[in-house]
LONU-314557 format. One record per residue: x, y, z of N, C-alpha, C in turn; residue in three letters. Coordinates in steps of 0.001 Angstrom, whole numbers, plus 500000, padded with zeros to 6 digits. Example, Ala and Ser with C-alpha at 12.3 -4.5 7.8 and 13.67 -1.06 7.14 Angstrom:
// LONU-314557
513190494310507800512300495500507800513200496700507800ala
512850497750507080513670498940507140512900500030507870ser
// end
This chain:
// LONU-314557
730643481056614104730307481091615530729224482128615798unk
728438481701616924727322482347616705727580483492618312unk
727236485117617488727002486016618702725576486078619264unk
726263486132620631725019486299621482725036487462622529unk
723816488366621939723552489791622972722818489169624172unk
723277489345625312722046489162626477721733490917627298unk
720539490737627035719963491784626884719667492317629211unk
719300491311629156718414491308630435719174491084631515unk
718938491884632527719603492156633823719156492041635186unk
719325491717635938720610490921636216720522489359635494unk
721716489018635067721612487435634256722832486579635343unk
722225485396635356723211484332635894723838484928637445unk
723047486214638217723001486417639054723477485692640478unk
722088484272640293722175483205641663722350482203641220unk
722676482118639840722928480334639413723705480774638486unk
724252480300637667725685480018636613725531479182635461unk
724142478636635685724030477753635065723743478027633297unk
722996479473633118722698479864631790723698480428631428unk
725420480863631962726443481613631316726828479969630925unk
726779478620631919727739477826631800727185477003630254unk
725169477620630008724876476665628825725581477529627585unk
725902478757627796726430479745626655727968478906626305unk
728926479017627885729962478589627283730062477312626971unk
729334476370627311729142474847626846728388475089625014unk
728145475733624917727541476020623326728534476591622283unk
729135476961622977730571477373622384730992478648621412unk
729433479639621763729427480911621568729976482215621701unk
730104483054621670730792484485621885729616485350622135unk
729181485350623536728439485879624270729012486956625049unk
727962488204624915728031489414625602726510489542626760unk
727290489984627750725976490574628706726155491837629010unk
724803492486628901724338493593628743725422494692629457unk
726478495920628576727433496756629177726889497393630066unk
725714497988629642725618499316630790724492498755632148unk
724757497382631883723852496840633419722485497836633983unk
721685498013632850720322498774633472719784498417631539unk
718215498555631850717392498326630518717495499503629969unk
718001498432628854718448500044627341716892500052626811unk
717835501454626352716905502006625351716961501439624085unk
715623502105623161715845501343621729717294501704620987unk
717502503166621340718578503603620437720124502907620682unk
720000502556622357721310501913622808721636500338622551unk
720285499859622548720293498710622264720699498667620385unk
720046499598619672720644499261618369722070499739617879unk
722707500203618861723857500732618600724870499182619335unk
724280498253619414724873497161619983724081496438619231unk
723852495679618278723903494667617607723931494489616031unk
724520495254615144725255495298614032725378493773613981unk
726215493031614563727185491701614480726472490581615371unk
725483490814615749724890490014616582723725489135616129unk
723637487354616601723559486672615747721366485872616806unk
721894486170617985720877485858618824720539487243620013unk
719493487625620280719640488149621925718334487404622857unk
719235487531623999718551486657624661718061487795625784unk
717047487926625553716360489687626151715308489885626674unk
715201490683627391714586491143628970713456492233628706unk
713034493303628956712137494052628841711809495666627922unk
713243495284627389713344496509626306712755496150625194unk
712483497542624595711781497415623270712820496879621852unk
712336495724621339712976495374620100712263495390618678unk
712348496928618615711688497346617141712178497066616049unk
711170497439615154711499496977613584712715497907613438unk
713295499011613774714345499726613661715231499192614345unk
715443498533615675716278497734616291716664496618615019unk
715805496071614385716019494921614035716526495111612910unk
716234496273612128716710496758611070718357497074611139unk
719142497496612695720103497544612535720906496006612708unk
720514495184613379720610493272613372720867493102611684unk
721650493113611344721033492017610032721493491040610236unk
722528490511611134722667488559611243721579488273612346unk
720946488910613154719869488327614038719209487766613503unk
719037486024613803718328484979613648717064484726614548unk
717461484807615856716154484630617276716703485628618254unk
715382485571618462715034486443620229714236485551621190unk
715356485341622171714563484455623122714582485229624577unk
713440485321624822712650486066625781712669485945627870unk
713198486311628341713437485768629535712154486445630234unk
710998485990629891709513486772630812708545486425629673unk
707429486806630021706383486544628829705582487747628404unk
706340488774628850705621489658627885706212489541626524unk
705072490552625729705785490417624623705979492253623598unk
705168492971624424705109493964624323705958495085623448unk
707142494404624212708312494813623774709127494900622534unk
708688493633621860708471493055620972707997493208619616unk
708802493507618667707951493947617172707535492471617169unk
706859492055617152706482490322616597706228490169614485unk
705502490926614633705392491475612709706986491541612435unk
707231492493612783708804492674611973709662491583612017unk
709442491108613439710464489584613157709835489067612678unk
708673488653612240708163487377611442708634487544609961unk
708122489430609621708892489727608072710569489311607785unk
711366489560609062712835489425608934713229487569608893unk
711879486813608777712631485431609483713272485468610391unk
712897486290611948713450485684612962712639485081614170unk
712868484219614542712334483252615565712169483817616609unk
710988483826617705711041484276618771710274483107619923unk
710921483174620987710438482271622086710374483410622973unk
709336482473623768709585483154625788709425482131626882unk
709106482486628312708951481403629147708240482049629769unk
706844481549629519705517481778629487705123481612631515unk
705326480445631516705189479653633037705902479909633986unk
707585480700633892708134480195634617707997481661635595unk
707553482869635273707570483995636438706247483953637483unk
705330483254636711703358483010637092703888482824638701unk
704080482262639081704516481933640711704806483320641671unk
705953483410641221706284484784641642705379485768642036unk
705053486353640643704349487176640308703088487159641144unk
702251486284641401700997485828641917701561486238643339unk
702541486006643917702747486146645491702679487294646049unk
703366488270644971703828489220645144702684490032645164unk
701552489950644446700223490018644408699486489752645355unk
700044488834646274699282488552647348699737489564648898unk
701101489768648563701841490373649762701525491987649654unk
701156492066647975700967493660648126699454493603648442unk
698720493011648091697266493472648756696961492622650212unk
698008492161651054698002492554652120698387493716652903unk
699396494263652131699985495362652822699192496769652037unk
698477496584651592697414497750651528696122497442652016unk
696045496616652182694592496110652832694685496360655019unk
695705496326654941696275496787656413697076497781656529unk
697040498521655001698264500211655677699631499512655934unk
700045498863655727701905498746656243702591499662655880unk
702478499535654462703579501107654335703186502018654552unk
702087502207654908701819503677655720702365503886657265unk
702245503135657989702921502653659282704320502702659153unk
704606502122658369706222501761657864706326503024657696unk
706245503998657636706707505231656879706302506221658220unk
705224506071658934705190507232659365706156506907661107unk
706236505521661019707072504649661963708785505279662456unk
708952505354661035710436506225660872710452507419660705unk
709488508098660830709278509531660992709136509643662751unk
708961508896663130708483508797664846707111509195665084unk
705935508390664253705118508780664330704467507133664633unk
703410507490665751702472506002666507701391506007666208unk
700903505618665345699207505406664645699200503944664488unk
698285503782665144697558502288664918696211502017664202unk
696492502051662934695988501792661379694910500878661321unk
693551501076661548692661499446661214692536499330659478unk
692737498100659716692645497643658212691227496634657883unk
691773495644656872690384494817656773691506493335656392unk
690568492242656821690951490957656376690642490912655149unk
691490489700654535690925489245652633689389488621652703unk
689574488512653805688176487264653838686963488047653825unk
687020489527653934686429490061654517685875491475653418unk
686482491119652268686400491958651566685948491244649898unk
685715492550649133684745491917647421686426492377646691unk
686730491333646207687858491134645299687902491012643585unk
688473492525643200688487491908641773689064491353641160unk
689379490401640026690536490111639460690549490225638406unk
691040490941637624690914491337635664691988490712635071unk
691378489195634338692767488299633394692875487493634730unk
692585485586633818692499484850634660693850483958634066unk
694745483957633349695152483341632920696227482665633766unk
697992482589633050698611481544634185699057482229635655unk
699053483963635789699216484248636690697559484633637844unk
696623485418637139695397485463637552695184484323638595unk
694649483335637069694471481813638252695029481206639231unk
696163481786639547696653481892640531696759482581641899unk
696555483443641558696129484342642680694852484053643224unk
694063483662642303692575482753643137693003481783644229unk
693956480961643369694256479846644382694722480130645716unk
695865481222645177696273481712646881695238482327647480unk
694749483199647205693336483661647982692370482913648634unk
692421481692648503691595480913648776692046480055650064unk
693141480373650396693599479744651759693174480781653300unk
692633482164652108692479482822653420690929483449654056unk
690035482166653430689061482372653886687776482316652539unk
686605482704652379685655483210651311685772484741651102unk
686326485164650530685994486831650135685299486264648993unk
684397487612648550683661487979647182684321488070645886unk
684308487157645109685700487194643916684637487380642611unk
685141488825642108684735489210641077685658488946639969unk
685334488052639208686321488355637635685760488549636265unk
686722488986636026686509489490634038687885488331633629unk
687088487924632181688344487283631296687251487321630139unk
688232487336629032687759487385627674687203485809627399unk
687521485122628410686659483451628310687211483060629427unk
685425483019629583685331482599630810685400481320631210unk
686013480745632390686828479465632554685644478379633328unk
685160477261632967684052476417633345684854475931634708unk
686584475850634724687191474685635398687281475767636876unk
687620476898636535687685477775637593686445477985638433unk
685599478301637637684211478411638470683520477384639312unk
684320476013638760683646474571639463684793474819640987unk
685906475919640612687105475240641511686950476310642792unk
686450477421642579686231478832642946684635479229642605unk
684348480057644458682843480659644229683054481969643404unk
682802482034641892683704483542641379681838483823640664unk
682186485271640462681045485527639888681766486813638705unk
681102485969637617682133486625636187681098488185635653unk
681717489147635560681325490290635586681835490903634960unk
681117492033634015682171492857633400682640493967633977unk
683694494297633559684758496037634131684303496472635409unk
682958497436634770682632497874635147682019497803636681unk
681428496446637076681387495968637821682028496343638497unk
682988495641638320684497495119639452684826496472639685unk
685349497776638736685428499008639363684346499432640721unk
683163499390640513682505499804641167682306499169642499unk
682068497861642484681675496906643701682843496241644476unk
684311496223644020685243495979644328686073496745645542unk
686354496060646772687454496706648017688619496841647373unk
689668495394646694690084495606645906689994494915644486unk
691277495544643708691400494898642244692674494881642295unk
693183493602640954694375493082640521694046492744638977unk
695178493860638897694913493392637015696375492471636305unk
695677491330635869696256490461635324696449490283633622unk
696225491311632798696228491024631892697273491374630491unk
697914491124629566698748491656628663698457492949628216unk
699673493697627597699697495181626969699243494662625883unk
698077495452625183697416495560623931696373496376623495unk
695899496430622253695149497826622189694064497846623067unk
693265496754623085692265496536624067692492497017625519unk
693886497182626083694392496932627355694755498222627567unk
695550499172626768696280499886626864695260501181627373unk
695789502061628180694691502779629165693697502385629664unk
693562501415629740691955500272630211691530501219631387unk
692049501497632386692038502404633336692633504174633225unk
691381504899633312691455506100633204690948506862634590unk
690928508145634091690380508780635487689211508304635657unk
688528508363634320686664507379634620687041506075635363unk
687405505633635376687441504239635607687460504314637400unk
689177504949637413689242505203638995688421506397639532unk
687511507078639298686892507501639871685367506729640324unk
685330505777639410683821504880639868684042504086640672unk
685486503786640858686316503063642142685622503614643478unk
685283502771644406684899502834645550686113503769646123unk
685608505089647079686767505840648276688058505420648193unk
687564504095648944688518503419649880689319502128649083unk
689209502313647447689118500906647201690987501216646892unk
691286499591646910692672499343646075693089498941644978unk
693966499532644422694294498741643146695985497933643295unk
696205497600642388696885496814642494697630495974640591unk
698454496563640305699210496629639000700109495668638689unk
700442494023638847701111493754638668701857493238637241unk
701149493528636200701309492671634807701569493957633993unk
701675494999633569702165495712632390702286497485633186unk
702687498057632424703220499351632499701919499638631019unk
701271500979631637700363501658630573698952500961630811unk
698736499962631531697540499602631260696425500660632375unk
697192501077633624696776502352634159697131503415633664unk
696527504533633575697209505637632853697627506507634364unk
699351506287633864699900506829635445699752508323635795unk
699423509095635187698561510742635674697857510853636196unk
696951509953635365695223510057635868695132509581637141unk
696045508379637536695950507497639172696674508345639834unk
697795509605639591698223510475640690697392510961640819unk
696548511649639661695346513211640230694532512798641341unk
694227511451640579693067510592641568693436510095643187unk
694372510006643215694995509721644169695367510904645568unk
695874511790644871696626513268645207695061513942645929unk
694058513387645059693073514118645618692218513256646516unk
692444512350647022692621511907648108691367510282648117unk
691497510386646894690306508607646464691137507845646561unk
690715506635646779691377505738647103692242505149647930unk
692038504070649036692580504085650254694417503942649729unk
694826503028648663696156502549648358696028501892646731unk
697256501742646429697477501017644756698788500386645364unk
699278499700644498700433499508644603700529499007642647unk
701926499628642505702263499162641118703843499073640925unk
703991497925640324705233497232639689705662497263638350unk
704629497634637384705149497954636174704869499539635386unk
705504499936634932705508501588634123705638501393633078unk
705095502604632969705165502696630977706861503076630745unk
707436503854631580708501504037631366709557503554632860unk
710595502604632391711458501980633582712648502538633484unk
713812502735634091713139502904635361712222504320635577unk
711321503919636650710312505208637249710465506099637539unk
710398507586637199711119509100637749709367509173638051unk
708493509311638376706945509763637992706595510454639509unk
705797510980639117704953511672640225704646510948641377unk
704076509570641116703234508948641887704246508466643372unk
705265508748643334706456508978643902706232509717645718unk
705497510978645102705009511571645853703438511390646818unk
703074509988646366701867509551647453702515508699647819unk
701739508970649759702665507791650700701992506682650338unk
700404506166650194699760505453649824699862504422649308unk
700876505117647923700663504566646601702862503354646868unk
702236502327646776703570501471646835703938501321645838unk
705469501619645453705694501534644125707651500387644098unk
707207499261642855708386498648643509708907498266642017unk
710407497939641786710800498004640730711069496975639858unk
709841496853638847709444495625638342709970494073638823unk
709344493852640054710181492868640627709186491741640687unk
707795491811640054706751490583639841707938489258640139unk
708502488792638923709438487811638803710343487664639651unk
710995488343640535712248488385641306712248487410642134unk
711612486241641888712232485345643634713250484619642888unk
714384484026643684715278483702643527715076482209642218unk
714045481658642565713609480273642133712956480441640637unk
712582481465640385711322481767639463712012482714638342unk
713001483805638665713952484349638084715237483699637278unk
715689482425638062716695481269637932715935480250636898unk
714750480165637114714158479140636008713798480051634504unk
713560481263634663713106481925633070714663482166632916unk
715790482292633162717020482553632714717479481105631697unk
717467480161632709717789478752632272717137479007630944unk
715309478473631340714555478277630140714637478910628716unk
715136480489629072715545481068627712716978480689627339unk
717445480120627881719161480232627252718783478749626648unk
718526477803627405718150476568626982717795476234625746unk
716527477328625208715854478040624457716976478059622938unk
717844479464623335718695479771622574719627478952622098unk
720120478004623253720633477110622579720776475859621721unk
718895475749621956718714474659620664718280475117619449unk
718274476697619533718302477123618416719623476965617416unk
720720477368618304721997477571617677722125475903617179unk
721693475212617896722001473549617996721315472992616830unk
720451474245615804719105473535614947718337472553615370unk
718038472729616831717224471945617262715674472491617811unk
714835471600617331713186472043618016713032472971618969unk
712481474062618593712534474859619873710981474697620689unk
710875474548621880710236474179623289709225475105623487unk
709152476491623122708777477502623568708925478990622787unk
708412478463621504708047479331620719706881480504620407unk
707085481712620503705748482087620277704742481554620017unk
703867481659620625702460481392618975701802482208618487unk
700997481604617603700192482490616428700015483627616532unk
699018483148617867697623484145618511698784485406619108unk
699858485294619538700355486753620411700690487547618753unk
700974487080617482700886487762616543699874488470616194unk
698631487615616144697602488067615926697025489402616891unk
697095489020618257697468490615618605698101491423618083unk
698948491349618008699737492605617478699558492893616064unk
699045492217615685698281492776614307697231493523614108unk
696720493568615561695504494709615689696161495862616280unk
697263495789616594697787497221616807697882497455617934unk
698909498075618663699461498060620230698401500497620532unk
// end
C-alpha cells in the first residue's frame, strides 16, 4: 500500500474531492501535521516511510530526498518548481508532475486588483481611513499609464488580456521569445529590462526563479525606476532583492509595490514597515475555483501514478535543463 505525504496547505479545504480521490485509491494518506509550510528539516523528519508527496511550496532537496528512500513521485500542486531538486529526483528515479495551467487565472487577477489599488492609493486611504484620517488621494487610470510586463507566458499573457478591457495604456514587454501571436493580438512594444525600468508607471514581473532571475532586481534596477513608479511581484520570492526595495522605498522612491511572494514564507521582513508597500500572503492562486482545480489536478496526478498509469502532467525536459544551470 502506497504512503502518501500531502505536503500543501490548506488541502481539500472547499471541495473533498482530492481526499475522496486518495480514499477511493485506497492509500494511507497523511496531511500536512503542523498545518503551515515546513521547513526542509521538518519535512525530512516526516518521510522515512513515505511512498508519494503530493506538495506545495517547500523546498524538496536532495537531502529531503535522501531521507525518502521509498519516494517514488512528487506531484506538485502550483507550477513552480523552485522548490524542487529536479536533478536529484531525476538521479533517485523519481517522477515529478505539476499543474502548470491551473493557478494562471488567479494569479493574473490578482495582478490586476493589485495594480489597481496602487495605481489609486487604496491602501493608503484604507489605512490612514482607520486612523481617522480624510485625504483624498489622486491616482491615475490603467489607460492612462506606460505598463511593464516582464515574462509573457501562461500567466503574463494574461494579464495583457485583462488589461486590455480597460482601455490602450503603453505595454512594454520583455520575454526571452518574443511572441508573433501576442503582438498581432496586443499594441506591445518588446523591449529590454532596462527599458521597462526606466519608462514604465508600472511593472509586473511574471517570470520563474532561476539563475538568470534570481536578484533580477536590485537597488540599480529600482533606482532607475521612475519616482513615482510601481512594482508589482506576483510570481517568485527572491527575484526582487527584499532589502534593497525597503532602502529604496524607506527613502521615499517609488509611489507603491505590492508583493506576494518571499524568499522566505511566512514573511517577518522589514518591508512590513512601509504603508505603501502591500504585502499579501502568497495568495496569487487562492480563488476558490483555481486553488480547487490544482488540488484535484495533482492528486489526480498522483493517482495514476499509484494506478501505473500515464501521467498527464509531467515535468519536462526544459525545467531540468534550468536547473542544470544552477539556481
Amino acid at each position: 500500500m502506497f504512503n502518501v505525504l500531502v505536503t500543501t496547505v490548506p488541502f481539500g479545504q472547499n471541495n473533498l474531492l482530492p481526499i475522496e480521490l486518495l480514499e477511493t485509491a485506497g492509500v494511507n494518506y497523511i496531511i500536512n501535521p503542523l498545518n503551515k509550510k515546513l521547513t526542509e528539516n521538518e519535512l525530512a523528519d516526516m518521510v522515512s516511510d513515505i511512498d508519494l508527496i503530493i506538495a506545495g511550496t517547500e523546498v524538496i532537496s536532495d537531502f529531503v530526498m535522501s531521507k525518502a528512500k521509498r519516494l517514488k513521485m512528487i506531484s506538485r500542486v502550483g507550477i513552480g518548481l523552485d522548490g524542487v531538486d529536479l536533478i536529484a529526483a531525476k538521479k533517485r528515479g523519481i517522477s515529478v508532475s505539476y499543474t502548470p495551467d491551473a493557478p494562471a487565472p488567479a494569479v493574473a487577477e490578482l495582478t490586476i486588483g493589485l495594480l489597481i489599488t496602487l495605481l489609486r492609493s487604496v491602501q493608503v486611504s484604507n489605512m490612514q481611513m482607520h486612523q481617522g484620517k480624510w485625504n483624498r488621494l489622486f491616482g491615475k487610470r490603467i489607460a492612462d499609464t506606460t505598463i511593464g510586463v516582464i515574462g509573457l507566458g501562461r500567466i503574463g499573457s494574461r494579464v495583457l488580456n485583462r488589461l486590455a478591457v480597460f482601455g490602450t495604456p503603453r505595454l512594454l514587454v520583455n520575454d526571452i521569445s518574443p511572441s508573433n501571436d501576442l503582438s498581432n493580438k496586443f499594441k506591445l512594444e518588446w523591449v529590454d529590462k532596462e527599458t521597462i525600468y526606466k519608462e514604465s508607471d508600472a511593472i509586473s514581473l511574471h517570470v520563474p526563479l532561476t539563475k538568470a532571475t534570481k536578484n533580477m532586481i536590485t537597488n540599480k534596477e529600482l533606482r532607475s525606476m521612475k519616482s513615482d513608479a510601481i512594482l508589482i511581484n506576483t510570481c517568485r520570492g527572491g527575484i526582487i532583492n527584499e532589502k534593497d526595495l525597503y532602502n529604496v522605498m524607506k527613502s521615499g522612491h517609488l509611489s507603491g509595490a505590492a508583493i506576494d511572494v518571499f524568499e522566505e514564507e511566512p514573511y517577518n521582513g522589514k518591508l512590513r514597515e512601509i504603508e505603501r508597500c502591500i504585502l499579501t500572503a502568497h495568495m496569487g492562486s487562492m480563488s476558490v475555483d483555481c486553488r480547487t482545480r490544482m488540488e484535484i489536478e495533482a492528486t489526480e496526478e498522483a493517482v495514476r501514478f499509484i494506478q501505473n498509469e500515464p501521467l498527464m502532467s509531467e515535468v519536462p525536459e526544459d525545467e531540468y535543463n534550468v536547473q542544470k544551470e544552477g539556481l
